[in-house]
Residue frames as qw, qx, qy, qz and C-alpha x, y, z in Angstrom:
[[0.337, 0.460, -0.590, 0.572, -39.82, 70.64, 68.40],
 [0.621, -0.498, 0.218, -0.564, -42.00, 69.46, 71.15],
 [0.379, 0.358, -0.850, 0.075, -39.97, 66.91, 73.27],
 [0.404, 0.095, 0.780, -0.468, -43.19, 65.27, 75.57],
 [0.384, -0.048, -0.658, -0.646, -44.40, 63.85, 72.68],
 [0.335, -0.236, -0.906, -0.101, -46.48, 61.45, 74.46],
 [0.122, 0.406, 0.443, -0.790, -48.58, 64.31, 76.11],
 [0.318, 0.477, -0.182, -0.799, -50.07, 65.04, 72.81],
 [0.268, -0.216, 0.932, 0.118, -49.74, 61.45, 71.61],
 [0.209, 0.394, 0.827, -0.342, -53.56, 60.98, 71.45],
 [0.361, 0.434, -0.201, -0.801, -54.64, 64.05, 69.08],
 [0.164, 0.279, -0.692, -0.645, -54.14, 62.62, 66.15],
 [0.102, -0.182, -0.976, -0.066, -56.05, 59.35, 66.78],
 [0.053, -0.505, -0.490, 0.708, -58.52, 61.64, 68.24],
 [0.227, 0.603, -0.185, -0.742, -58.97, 63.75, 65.10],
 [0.180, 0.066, -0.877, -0.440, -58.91, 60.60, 62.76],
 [0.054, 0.443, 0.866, -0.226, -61.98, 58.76, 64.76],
 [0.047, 0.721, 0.505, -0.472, -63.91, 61.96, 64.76],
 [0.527, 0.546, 0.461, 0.460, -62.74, 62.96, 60.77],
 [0.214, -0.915, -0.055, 0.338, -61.07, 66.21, 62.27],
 [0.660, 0.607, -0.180, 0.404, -58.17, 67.43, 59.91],
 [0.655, -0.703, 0.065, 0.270, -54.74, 68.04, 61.63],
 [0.514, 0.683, -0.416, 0.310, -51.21, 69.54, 60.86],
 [0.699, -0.531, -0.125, 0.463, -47.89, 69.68, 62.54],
 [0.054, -0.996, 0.045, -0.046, -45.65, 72.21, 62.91],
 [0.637, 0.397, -0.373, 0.546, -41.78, 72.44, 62.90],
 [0.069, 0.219, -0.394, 0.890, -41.48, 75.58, 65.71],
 [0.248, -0.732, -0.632, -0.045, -43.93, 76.05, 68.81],
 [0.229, -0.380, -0.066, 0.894, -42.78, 79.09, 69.11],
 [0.093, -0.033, -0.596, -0.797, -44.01, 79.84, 65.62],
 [0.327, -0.621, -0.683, -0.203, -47.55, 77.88, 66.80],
 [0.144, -0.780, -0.441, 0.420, -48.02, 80.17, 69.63],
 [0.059, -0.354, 0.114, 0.926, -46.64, 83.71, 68.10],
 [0.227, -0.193, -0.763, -0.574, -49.53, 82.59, 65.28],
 [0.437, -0.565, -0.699, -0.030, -51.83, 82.39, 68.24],
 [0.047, -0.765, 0.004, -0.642, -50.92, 85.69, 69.37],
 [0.690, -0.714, 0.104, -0.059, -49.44, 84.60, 72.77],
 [0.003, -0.808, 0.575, -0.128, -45.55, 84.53, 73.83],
 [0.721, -0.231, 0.652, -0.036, -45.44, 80.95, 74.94],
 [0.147, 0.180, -0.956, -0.177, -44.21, 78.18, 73.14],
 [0.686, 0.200, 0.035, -0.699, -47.59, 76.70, 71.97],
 [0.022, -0.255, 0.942, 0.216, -47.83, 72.48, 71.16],
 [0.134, 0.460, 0.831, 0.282, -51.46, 72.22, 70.17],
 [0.198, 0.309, 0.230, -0.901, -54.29, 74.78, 68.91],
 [0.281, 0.512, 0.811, 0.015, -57.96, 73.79, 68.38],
 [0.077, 0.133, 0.078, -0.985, -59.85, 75.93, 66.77],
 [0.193, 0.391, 0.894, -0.107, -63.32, 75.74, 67.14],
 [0.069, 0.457, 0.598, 0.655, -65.99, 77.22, 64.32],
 [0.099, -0.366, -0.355, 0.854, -67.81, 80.46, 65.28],
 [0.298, 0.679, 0.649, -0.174, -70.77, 82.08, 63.98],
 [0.086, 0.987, -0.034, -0.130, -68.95, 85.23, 63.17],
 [0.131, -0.680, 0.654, 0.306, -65.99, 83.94, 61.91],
 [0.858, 0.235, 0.444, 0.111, -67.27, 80.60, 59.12],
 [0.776, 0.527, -0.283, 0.197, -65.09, 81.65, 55.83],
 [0.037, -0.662, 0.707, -0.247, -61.87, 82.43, 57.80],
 [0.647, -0.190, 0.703, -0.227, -62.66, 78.98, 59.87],
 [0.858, 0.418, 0.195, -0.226, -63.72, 77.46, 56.68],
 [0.452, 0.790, -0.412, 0.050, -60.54, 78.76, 54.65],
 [0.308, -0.554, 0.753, -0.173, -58.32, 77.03, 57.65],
 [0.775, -0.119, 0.544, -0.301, -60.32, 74.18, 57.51],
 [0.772, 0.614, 0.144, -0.082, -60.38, 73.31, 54.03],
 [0.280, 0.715, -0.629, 0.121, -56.19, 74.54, 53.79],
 [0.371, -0.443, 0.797, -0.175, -55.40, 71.51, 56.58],
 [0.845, 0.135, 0.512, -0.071, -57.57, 68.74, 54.97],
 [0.772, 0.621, -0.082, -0.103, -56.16, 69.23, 51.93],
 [0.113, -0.632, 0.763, 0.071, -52.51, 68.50, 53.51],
 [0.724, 0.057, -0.681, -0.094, -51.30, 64.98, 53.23],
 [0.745, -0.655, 0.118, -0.049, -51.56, 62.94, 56.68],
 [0.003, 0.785, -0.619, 0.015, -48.42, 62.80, 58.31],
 [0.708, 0.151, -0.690, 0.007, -46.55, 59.17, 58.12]]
């Protein structure tokens, strides 16, 4: 539901070059309350952590296995 699409435009292609998995979402509301902040939320990286690899691993591994979007 994010209506400046063409702020964000660039991820994807961004994440394909550089063999990054990606999702979308339906609700940024939902993406930020998931990120533990009140805002309306239209992108979250999340970047790998010494003290956090299966969780990060589990994420990773759940998004590549999506299909890419059309």
């Amino acid at each position: 539901d994010f209506q400046a699409i063409d702020v964000i435009s660039h991820i994807p292609v961004m994440c394909e070059d550089s063999k990054i998995p990606y999702a979308y979402v339906p609700s940024k509301v939902d993406l930020g309350a998931s990120s533990l902040t009140k805002r309306p939320t239209s992108i979250v990286l999340i970047k790998k952590h010494e003290d956090i690899t299966e969780p990060y691993e589990e994420c990773y591994d759940s998004i590549k296995a999506l299909p890419l979007p059309i």
